[in-house]
C-alpha positions in Angstrom: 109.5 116.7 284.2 111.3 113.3 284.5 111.3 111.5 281.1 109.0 109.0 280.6 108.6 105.1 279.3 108.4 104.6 275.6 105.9 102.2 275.0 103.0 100.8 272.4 99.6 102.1 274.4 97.6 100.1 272.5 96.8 97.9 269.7 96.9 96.6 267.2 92.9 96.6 267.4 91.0 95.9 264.4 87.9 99.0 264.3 84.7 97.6 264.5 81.6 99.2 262.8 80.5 100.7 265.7 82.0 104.2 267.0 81.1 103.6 270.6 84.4 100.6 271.2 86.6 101.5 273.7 90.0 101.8 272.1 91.9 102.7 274.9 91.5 104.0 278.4 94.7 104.1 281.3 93.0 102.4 284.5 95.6 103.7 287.0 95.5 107.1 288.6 99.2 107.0 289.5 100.1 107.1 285.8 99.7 109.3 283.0 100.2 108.9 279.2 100.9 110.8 276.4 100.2 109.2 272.7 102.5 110.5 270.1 101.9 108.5 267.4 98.8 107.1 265.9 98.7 104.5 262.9 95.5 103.3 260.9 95.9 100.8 258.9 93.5 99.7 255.8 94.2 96.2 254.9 91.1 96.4 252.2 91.0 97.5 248.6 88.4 100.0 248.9 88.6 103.4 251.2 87.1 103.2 254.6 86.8 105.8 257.1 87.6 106.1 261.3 86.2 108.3 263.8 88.1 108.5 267.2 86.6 110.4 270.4 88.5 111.8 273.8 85.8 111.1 276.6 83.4 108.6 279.2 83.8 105.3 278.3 81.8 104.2 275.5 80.8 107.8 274.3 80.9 109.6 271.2 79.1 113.0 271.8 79.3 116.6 269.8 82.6 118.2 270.4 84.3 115.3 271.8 85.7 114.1 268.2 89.4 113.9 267.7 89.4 112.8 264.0 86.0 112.2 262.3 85.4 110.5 258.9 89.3 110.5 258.4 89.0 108.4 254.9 91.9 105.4 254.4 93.0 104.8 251.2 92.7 101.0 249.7 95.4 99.3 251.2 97.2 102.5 252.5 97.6 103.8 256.1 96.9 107.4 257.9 99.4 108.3 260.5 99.3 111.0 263.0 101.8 112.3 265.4 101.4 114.8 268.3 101.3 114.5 271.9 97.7 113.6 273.8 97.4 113.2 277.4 95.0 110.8 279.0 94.3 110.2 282.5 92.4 107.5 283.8 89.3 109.0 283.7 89.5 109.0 279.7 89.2 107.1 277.1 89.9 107.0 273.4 86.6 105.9 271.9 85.6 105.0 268.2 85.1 102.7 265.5 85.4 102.5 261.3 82.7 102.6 258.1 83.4 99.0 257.9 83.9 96.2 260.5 87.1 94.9 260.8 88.9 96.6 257.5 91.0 99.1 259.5 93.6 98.2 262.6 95.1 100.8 265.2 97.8 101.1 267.1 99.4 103.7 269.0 102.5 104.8 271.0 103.8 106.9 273.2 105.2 107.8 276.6 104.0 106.9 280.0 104.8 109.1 283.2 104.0 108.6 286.7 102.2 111.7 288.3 
């Protein structure tokens, strides 16, 4: 597999209170990527949780969930690193306990199929 381009995918975003907000979706069919790193930030002094879906735009159904009710520490941040592919036909869908108090961003590689 040829290596691929480092790159931010997305972000920073601030969470709303809603878990149906699109965080992040590829648009092209030509390209692929894969997140390796994910970083929540909680720039509040109370804990507030994040829920984060793999699936149709806007949708949060059973056994799509990726991380659900992952609880933030006041003022702390949850990191995550793996590798997730998404194609263009998903999308990385959630939202946080309380609007606005956390921020995403994530990283990764992007390859061209």
């Amino acid at each position: 597999m040829p290596a691929g381009i480092q790159k931010r995918t997305f972000g920073p975003i601030a969470l709303t209170n809603t878990y149906t907000t699109n965080v992040y979706n590829n648009t092209s069919a030509l390209i692929y990527d894969v997140i390796k790193h994910i970083h929540v930030a909680n720039k509040t002094a109370g804990a507030v949780s994040f829920r984060l879906f793999l699936g149709a735009t806007g949708g949060n159904v059973a056994g799509t969930e990726l991380f659900y009710d992952v609880s933030v520490g006041a003022f702390s941040v949850y990191d995550w690193y793996g590798n997730l592919r998404m194609n263009s036909t998903d999308f990385l869908v959630g939202g946080a306990s309380a609007i606005t108090s956390l921020t995403i961003e994530g990283e990764g590689e992007q390859f061209v199929v």
